[in-house]
PyMOL Python script that loads the backbone (N, CA, C, O; Angstrom):
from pymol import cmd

cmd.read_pdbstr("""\
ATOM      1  N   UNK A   1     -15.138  10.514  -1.324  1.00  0.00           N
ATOM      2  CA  UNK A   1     -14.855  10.114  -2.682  1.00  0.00           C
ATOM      3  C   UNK A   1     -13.358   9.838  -2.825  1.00  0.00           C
ATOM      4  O   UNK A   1     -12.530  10.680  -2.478  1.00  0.00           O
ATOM      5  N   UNK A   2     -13.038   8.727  -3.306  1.00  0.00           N
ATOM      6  CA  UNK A   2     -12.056   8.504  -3.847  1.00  0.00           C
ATOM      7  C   UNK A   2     -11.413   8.751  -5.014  1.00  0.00           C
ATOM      8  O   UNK A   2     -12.193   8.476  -5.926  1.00  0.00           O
ATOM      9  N   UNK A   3     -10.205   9.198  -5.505  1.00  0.00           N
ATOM     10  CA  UNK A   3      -9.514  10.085  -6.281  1.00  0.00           C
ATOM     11  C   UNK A   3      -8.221   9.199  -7.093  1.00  0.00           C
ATOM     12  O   UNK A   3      -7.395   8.934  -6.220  1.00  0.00           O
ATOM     13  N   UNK A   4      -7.893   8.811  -8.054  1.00  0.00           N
ATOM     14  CA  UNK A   4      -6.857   7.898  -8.045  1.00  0.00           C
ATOM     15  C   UNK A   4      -6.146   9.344  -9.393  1.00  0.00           C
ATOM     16  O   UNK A   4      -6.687  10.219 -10.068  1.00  0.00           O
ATOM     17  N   UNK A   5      -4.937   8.940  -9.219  1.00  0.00           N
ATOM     18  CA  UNK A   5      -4.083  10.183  -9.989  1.00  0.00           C
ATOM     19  C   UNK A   5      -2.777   9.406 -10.250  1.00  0.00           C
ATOM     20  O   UNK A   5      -2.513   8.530  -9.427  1.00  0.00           O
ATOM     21  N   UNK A   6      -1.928   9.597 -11.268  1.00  0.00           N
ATOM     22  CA  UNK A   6      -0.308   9.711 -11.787  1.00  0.00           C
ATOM     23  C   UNK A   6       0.358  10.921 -11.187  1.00  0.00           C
ATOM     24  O   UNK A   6       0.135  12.110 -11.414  1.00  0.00           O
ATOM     25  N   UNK A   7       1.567  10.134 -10.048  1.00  0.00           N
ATOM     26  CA  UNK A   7       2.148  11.488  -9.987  1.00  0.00           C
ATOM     27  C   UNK A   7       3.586  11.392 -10.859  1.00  0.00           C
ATOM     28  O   UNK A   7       4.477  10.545 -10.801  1.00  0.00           O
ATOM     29  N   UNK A   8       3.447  12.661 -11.735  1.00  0.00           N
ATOM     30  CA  UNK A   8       4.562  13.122 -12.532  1.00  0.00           C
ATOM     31  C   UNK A   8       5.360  14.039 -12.405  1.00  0.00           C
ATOM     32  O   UNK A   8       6.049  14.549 -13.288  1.00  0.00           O
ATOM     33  N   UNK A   9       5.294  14.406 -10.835  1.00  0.00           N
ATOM     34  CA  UNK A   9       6.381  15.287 -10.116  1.00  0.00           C
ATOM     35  C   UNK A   9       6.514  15.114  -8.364  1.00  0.00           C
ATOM     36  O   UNK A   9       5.669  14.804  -7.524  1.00  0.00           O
ATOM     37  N   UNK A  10       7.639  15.385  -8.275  1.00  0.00           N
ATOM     38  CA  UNK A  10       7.938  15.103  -6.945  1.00  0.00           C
ATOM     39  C   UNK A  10       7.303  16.185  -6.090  1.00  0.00           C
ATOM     40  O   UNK A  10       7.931  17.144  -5.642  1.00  0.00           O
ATOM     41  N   UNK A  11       5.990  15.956  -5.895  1.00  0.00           N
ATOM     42  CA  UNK A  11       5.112  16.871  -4.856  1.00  0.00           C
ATOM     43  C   UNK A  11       5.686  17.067  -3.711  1.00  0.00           C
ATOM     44  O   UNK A  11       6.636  16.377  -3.340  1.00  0.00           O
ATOM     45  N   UNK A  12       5.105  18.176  -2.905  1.00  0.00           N
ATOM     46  CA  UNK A  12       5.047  18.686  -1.559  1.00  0.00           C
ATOM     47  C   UNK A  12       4.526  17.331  -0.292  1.00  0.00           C
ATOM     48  O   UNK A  12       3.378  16.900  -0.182  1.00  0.00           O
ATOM     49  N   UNK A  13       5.595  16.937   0.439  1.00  0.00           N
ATOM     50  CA  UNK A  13       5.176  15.721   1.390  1.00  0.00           C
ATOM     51  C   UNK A  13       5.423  14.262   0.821  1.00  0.00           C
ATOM     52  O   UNK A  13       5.735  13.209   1.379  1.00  0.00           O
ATOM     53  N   UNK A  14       5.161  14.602  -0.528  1.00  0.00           N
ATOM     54  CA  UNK A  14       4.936  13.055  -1.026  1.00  0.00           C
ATOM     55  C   UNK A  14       6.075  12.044  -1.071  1.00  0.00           C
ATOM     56  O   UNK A  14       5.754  11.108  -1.802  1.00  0.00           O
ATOM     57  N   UNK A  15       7.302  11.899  -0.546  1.00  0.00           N
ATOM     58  CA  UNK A  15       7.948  10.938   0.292  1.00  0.00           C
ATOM     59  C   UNK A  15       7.494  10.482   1.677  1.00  0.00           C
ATOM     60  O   UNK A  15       7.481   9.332   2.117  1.00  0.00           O
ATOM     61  N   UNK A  16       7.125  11.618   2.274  1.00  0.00           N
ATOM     62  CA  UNK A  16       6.968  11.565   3.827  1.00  0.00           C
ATOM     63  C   UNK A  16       5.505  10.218   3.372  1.00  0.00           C
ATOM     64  O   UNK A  16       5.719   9.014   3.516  1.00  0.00           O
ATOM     65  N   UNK A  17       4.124  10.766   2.841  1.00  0.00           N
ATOM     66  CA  UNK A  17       3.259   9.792   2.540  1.00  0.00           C
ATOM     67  C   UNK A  17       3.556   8.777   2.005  1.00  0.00           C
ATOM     68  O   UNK A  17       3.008   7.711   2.282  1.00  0.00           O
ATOM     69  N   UNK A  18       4.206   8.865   1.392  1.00  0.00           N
ATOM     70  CA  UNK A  18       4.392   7.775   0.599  1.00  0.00           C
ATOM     71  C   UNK A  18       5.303   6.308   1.592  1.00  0.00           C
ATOM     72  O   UNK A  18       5.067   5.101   1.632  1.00  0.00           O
ATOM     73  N   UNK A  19       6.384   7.186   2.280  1.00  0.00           N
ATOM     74  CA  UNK A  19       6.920   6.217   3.338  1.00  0.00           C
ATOM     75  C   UNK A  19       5.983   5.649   4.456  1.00  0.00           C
ATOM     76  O   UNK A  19       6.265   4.558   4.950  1.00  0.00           O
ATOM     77  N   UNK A  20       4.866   6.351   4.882  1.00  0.00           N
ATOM     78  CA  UNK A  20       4.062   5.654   5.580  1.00  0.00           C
ATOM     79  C   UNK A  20       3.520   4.846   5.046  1.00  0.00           C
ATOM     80  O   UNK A  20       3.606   3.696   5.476  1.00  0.00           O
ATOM     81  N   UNK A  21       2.912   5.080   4.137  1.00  0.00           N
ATOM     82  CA  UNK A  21       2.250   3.547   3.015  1.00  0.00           C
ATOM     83  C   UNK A  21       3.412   2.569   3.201  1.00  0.00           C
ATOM     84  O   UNK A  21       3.192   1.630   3.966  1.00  0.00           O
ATOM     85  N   UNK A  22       4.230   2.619   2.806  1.00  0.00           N
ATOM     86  CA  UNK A  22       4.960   1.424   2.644  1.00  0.00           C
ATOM     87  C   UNK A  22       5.472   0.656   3.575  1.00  0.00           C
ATOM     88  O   UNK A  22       5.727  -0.546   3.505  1.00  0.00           O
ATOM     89  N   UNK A  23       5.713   1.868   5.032  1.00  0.00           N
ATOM     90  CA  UNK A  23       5.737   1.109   5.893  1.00  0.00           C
ATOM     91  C   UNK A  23       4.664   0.378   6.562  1.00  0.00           C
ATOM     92  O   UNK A  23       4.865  -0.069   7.691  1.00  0.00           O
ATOM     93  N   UNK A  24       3.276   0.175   5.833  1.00  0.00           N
ATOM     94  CA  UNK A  24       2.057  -0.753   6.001  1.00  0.00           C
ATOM     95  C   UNK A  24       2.579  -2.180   5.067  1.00  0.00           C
ATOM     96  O   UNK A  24       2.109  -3.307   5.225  1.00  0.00           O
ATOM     97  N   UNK A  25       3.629  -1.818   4.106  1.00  0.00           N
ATOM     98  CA  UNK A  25       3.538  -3.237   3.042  1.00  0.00           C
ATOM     99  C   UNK A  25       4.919  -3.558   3.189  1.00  0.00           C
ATOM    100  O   UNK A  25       5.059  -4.325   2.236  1.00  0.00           O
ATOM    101  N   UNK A  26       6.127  -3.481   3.790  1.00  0.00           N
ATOM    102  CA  UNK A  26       7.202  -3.926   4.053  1.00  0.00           C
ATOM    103  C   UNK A  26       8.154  -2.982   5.261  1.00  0.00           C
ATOM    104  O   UNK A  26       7.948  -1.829   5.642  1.00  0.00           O
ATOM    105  N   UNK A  27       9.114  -3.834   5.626  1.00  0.00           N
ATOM    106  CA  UNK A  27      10.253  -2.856   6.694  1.00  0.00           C
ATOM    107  C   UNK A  27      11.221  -2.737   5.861  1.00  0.00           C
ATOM    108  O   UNK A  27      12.337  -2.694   6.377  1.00  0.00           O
ATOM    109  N   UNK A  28      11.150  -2.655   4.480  1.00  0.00           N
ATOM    110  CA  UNK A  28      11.991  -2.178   3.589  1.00  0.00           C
ATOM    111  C   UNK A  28      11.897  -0.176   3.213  1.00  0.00           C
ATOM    112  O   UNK A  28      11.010   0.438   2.622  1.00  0.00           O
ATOM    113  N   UNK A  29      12.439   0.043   3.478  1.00  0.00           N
ATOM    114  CA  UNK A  29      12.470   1.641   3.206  1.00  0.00           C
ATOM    115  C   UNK A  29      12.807   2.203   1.967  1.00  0.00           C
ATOM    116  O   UNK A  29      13.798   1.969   1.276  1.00  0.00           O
ATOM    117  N   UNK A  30      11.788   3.040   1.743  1.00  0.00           N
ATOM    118  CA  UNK A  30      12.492   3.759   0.271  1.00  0.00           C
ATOM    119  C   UNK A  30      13.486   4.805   0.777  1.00  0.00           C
ATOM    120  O   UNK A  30      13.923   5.172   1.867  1.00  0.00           O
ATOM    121  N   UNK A  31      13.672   5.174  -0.750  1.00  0.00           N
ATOM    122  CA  UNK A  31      15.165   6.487  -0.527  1.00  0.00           C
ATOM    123  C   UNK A  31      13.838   7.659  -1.446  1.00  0.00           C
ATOM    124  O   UNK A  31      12.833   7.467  -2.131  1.00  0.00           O
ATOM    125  N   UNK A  32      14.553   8.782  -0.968  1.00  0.00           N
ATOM    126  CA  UNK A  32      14.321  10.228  -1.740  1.00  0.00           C
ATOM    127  C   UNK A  32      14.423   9.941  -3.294  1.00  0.00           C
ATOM    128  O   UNK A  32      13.590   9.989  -4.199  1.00  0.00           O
ATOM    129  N   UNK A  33      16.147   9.538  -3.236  1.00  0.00           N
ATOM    130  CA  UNK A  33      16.444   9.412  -4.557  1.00  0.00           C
ATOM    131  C   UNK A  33      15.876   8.444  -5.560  1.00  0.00           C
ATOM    132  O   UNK A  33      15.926   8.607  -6.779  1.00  0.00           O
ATOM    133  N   UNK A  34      15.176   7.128  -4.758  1.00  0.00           N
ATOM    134  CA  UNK A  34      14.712   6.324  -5.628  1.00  0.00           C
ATOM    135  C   UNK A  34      13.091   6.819  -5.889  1.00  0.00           C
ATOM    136  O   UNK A  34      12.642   6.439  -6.971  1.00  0.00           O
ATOM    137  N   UNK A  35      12.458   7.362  -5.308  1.00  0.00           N
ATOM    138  CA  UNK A  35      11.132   8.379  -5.433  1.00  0.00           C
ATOM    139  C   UNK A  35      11.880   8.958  -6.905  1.00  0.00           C
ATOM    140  O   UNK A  35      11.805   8.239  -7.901  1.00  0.00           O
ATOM    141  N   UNK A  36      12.431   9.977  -6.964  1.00  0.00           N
ATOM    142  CA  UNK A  36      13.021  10.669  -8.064  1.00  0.00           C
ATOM    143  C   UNK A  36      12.899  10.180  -9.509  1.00  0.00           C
ATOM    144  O   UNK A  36      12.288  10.529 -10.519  1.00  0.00           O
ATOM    145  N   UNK A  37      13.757   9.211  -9.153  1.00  0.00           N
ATOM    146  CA  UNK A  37      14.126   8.066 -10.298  1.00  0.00           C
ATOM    147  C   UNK A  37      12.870   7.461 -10.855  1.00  0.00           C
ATOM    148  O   UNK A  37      12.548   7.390 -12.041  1.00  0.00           O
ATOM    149  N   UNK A  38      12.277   7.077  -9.901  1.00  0.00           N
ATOM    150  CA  UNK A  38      10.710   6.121 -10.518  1.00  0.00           C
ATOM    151  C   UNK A  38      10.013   7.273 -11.340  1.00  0.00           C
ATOM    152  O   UNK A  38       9.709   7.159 -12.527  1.00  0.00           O
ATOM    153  N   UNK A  39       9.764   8.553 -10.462  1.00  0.00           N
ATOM    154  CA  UNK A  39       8.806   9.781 -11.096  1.00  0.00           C
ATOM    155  C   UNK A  39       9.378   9.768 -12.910  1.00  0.00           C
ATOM    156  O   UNK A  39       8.754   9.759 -13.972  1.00  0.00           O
ATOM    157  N   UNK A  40      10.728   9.772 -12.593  1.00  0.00           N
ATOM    158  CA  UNK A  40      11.715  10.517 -14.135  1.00  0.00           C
ATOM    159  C   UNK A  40      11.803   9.661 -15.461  1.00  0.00           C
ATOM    160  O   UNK A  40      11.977  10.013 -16.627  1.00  0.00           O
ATOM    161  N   UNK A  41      11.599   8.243 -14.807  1.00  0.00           N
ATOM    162  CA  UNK A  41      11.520   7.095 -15.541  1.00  0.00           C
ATOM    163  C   UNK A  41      10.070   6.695 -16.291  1.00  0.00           C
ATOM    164  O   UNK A  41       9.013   6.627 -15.663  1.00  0.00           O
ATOM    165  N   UNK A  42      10.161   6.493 -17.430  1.00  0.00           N
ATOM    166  CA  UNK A  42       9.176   6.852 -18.479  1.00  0.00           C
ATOM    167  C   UNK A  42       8.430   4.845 -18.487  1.00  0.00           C
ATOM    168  O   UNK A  42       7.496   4.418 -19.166  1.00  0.00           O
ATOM    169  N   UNK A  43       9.005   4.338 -17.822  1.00  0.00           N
ATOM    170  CA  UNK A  43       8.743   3.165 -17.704  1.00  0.00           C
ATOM    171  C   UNK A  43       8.303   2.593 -16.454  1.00  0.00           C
ATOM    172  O   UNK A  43       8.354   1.391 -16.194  1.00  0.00           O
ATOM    173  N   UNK A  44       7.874   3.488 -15.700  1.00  0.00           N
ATOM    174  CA  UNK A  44       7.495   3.457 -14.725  1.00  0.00           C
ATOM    175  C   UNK A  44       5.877   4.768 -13.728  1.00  0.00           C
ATOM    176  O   UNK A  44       5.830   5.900 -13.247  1.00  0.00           O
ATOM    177  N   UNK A  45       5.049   3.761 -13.913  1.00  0.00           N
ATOM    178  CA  UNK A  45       3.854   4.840 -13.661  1.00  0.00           C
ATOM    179  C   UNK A  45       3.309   4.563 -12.389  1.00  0.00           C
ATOM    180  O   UNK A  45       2.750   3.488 -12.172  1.00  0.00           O
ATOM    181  N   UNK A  46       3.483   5.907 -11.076  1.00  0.00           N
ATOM    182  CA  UNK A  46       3.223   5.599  -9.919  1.00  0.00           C
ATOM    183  C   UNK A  46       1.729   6.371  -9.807  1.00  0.00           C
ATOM    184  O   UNK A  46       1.535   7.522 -10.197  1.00  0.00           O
ATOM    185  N   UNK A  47       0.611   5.408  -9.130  1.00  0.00           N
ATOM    186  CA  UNK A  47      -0.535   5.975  -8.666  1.00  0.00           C
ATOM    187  C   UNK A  47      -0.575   6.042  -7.439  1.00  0.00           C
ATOM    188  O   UNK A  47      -0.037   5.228  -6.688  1.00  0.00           O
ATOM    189  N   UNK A  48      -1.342   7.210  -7.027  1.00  0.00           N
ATOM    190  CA  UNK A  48      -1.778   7.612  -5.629  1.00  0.00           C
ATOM    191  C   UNK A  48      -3.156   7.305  -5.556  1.00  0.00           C
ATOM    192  O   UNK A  48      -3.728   7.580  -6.611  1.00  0.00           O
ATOM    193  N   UNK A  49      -4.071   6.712  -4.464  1.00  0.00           N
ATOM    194  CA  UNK A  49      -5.525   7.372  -4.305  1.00  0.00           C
ATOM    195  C   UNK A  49      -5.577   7.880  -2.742  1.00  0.00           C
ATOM    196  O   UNK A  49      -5.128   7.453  -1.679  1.00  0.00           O
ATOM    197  N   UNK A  50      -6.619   9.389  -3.291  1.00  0.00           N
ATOM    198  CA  UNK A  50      -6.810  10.377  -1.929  1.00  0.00           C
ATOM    199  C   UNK A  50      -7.642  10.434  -1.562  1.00  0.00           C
ATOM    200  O   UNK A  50      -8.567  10.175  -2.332  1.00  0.00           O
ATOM    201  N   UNK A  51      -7.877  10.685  -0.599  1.00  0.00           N
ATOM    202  CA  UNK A  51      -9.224  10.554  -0.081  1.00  0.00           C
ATOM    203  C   UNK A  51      -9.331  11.533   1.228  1.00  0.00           C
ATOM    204  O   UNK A  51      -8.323  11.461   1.931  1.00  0.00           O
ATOM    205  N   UNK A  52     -10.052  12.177   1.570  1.00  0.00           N
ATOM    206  CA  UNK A  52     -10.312  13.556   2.568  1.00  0.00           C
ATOM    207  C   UNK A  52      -8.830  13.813   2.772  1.00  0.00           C
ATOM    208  O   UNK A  52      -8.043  13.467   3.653  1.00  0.00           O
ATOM    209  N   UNK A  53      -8.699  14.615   1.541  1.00  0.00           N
ATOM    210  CA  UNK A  53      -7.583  15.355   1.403  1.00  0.00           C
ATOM    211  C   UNK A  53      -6.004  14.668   1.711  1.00  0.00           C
ATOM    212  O   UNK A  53      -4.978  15.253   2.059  1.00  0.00           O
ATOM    213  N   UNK A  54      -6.165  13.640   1.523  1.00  0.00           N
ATOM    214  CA  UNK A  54      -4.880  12.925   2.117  1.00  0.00           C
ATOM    215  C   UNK A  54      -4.057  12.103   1.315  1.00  0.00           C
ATOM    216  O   UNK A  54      -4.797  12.251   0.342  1.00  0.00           O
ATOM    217  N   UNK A  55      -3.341  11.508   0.963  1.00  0.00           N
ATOM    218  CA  UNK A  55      -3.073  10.169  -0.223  1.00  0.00           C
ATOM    219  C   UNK A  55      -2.858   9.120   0.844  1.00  0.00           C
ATOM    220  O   UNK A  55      -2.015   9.190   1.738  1.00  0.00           O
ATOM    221  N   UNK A  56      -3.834   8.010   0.619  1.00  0.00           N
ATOM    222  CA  UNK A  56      -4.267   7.092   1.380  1.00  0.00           C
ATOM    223  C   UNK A  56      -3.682   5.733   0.868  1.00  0.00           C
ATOM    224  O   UNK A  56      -3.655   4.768   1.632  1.00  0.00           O
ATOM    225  N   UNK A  57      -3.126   5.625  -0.647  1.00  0.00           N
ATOM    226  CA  UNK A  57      -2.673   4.493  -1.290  1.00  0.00           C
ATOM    227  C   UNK A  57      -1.892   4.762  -2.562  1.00  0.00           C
ATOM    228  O   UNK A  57      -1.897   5.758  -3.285  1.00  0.00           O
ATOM    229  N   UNK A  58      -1.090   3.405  -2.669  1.00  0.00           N
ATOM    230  CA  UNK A  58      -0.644   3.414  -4.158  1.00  0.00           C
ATOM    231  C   UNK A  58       0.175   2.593  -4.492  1.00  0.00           C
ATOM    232  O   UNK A  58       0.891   1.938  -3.734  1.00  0.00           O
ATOM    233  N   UNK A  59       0.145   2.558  -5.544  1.00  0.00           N
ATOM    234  CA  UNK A  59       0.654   1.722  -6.698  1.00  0.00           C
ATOM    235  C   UNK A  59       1.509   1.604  -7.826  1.00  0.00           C
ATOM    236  O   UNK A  59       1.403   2.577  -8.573  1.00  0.00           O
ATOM    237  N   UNK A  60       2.327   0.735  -8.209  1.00  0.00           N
ATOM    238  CA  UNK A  60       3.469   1.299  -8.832  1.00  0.00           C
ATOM    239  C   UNK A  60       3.243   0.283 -10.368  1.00  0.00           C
ATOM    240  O   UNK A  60       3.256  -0.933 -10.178  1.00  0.00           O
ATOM    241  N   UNK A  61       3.059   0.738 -11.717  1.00  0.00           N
ATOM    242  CA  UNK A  61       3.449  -0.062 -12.695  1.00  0.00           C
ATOM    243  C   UNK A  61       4.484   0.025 -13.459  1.00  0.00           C
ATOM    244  O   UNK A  61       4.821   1.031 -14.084  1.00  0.00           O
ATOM    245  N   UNK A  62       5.144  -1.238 -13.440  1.00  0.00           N
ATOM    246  CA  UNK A  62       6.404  -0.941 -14.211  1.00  0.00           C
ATOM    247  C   UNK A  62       5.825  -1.697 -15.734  1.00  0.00           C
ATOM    248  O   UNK A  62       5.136  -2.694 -15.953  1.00  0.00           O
ATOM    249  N   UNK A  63       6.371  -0.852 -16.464  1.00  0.00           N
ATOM    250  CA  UNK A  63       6.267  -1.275 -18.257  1.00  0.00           C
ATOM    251  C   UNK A  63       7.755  -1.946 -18.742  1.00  0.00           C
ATOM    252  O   UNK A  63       8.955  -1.758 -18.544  1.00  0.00           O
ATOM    253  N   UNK A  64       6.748  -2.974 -19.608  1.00  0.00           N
ATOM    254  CA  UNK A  64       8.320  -3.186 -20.177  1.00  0.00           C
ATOM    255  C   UNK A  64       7.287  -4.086 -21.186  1.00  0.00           C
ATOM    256  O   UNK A  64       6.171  -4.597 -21.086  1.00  0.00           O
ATOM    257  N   UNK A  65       8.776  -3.916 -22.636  1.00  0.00           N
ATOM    258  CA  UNK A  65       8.212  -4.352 -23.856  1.00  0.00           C
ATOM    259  C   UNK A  65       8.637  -6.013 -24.429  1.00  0.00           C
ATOM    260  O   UNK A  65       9.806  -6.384 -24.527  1.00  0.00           O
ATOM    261  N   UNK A  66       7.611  -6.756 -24.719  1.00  0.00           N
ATOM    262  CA  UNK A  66       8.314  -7.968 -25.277  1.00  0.00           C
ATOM    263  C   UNK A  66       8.219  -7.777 -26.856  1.00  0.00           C
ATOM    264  O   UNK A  66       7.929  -6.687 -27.349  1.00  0.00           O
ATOM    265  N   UNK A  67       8.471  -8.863 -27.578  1.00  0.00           N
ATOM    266  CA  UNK A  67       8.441  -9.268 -28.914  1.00  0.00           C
ATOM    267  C   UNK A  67       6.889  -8.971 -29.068  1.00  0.00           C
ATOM    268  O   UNK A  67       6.611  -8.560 -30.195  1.00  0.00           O
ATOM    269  N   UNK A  68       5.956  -9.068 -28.314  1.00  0.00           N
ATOM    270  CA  UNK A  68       4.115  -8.981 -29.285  1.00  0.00           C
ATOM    271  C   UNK A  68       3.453  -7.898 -28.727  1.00  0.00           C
ATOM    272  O   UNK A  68       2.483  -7.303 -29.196  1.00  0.00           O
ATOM    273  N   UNK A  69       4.307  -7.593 -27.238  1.00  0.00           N
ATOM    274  CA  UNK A  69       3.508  -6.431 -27.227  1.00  0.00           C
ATOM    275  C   UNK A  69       3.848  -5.335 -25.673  1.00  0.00           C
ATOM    276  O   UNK A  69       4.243  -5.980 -24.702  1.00  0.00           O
ATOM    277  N   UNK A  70       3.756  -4.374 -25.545  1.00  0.00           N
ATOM    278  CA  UNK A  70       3.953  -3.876 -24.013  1.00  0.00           C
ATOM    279  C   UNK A  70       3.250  -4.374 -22.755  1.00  0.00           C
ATOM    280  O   UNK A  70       2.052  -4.642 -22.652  1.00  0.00           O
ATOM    281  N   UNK A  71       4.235  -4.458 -21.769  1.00  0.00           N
ATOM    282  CA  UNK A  71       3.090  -5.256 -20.700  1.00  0.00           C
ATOM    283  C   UNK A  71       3.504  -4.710 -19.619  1.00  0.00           C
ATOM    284  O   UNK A  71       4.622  -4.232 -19.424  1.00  0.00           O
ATOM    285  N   UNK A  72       2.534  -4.771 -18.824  1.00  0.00           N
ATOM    286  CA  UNK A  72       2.612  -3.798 -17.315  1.00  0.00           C
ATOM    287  C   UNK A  72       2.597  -4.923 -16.033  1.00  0.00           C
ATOM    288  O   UNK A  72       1.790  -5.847 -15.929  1.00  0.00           O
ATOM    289  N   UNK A  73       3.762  -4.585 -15.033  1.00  0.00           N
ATOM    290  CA  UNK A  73       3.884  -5.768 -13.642  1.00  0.00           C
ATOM    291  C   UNK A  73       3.475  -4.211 -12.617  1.00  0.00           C
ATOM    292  O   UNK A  73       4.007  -3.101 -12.613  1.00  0.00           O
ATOM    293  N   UNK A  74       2.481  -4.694 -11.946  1.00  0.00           N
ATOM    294  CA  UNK A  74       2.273  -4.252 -10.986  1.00  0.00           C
ATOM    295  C   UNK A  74       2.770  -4.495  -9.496  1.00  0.00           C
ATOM    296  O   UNK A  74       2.796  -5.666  -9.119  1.00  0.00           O
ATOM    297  N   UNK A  75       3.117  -3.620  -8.724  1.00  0.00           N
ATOM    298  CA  UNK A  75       4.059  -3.625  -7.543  1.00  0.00           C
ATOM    299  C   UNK A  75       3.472  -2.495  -6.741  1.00  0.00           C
ATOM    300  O   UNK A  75       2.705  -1.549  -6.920  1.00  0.00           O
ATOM    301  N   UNK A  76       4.328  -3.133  -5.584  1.00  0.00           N
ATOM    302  CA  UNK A  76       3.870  -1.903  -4.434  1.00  0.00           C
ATOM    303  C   UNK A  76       2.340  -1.092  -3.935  1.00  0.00           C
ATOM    304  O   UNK A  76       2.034   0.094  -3.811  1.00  0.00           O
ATOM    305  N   UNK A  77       1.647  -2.300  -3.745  1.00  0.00           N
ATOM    306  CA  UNK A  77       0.446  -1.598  -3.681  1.00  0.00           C
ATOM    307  C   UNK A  77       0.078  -1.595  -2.217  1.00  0.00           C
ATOM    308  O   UNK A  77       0.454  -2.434  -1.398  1.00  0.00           O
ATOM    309  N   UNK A  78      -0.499  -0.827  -2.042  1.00  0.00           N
ATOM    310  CA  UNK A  78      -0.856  -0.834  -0.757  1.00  0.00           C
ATOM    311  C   UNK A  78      -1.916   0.318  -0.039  1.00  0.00           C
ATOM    312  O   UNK A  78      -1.801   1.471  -0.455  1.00  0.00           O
ATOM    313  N   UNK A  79      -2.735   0.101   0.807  1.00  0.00           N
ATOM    314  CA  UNK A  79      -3.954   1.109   0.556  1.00  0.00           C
ATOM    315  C   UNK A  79      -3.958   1.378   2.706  1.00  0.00           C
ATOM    316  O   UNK A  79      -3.975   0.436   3.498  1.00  0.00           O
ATOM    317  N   UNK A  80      -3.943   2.316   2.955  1.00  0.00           N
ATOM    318  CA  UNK A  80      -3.841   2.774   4.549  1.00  0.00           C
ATOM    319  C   UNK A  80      -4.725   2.018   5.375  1.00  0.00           C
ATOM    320  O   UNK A  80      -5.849   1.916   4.883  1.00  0.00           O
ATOM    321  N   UNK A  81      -4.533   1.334   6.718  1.00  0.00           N
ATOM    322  CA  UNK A  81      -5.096   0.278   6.676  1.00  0.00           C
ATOM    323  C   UNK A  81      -6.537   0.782   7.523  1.00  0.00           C
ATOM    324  O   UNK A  81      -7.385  -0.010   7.933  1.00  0.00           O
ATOM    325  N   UNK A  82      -6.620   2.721   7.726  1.00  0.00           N
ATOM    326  CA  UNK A  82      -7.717   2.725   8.184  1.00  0.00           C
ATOM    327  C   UNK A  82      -8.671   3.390   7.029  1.00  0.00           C
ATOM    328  O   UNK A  82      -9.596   4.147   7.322  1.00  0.00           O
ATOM    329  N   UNK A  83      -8.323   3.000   5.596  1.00  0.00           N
ATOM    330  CA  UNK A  83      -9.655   3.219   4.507  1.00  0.00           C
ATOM    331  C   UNK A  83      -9.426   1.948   3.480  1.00  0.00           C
ATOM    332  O   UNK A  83      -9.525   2.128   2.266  1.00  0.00           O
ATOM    333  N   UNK A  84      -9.057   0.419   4.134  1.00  0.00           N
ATOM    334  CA  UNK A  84      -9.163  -1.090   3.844  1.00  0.00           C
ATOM    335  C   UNK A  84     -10.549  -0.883   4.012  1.00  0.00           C
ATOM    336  O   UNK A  84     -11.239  -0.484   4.950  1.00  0.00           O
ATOM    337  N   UNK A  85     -10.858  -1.392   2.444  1.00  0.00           N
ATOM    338  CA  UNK A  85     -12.397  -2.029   2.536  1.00  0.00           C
ATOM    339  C   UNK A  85     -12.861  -0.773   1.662  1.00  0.00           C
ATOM    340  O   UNK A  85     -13.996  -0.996   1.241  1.00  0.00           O
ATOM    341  N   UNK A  86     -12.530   0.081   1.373  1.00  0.00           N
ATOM    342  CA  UNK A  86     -13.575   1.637   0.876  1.00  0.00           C
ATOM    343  C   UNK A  86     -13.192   1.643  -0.550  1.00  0.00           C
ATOM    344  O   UNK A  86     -12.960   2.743  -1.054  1.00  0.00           O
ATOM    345  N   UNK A  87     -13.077   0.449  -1.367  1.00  0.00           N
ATOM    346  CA  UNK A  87     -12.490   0.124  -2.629  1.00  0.00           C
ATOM    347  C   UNK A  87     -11.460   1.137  -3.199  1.00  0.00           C
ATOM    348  O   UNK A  87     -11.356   1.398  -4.398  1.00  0.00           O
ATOM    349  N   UNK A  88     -10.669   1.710  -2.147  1.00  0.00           N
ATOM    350  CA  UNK A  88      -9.403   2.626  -3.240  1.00  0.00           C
ATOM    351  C   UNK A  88      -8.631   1.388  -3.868  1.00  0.00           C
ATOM    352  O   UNK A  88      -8.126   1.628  -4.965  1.00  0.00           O
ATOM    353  N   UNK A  89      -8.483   0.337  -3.458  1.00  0.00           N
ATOM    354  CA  UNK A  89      -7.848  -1.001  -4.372  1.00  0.00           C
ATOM    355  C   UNK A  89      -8.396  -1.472  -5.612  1.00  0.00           C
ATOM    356  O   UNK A  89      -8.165  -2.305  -6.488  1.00  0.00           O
ATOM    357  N   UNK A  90      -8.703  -1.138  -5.498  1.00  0.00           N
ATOM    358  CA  UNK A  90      -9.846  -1.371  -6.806  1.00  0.00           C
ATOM    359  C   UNK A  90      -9.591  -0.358  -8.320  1.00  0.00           C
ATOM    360  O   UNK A  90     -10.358  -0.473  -9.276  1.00  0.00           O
TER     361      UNK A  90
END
""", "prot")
cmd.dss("prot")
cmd.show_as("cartoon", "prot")
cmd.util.cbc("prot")
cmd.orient("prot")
């Protein structure tokens, strides 16, 4: 079963996971500190999905407000490429 969650604190590991994901979707590297920043930032909502106990994917929405209404750009997604296909993208 797949599990999708908001993380709103800087968990146990969750750079270390989180840097492997990303190193599936770019050779761009995150920082500690920018993990921090995204969590603290109220305009910014990061999802995980887990799956046999693990965080296998995720996703980043950034908010931001125009003149008619709030709108969400989605970024950074990316799902482990050995549970591609088991709809955590979804």
């Amino acid at each position: 079963m797949i599990r999708i969650r908001e993380i709103t604190e800087n968990e146990q590991n969750l750079f270390d996971d989180l840097q492997g994901l990303i190193g599936q979707l770019t050779e761009r590297p995150a920082s500690r500190e920018r993990l921090a920043e995204m969590i603290a930032d109220p305009h910014v909502i990061l999802l995980v999905a887990e799956a046999e106990g693990r965080r296998i994917g995720i996703l980043t929405l950034a908010l931001y407000d125009t003149l008619t209404a709030r709108r969400g750009w989605v970024e950074d997604v990316v799902v482990d490429a050995a549970f591609r296909g088991c709809g955590a993208g979804r």
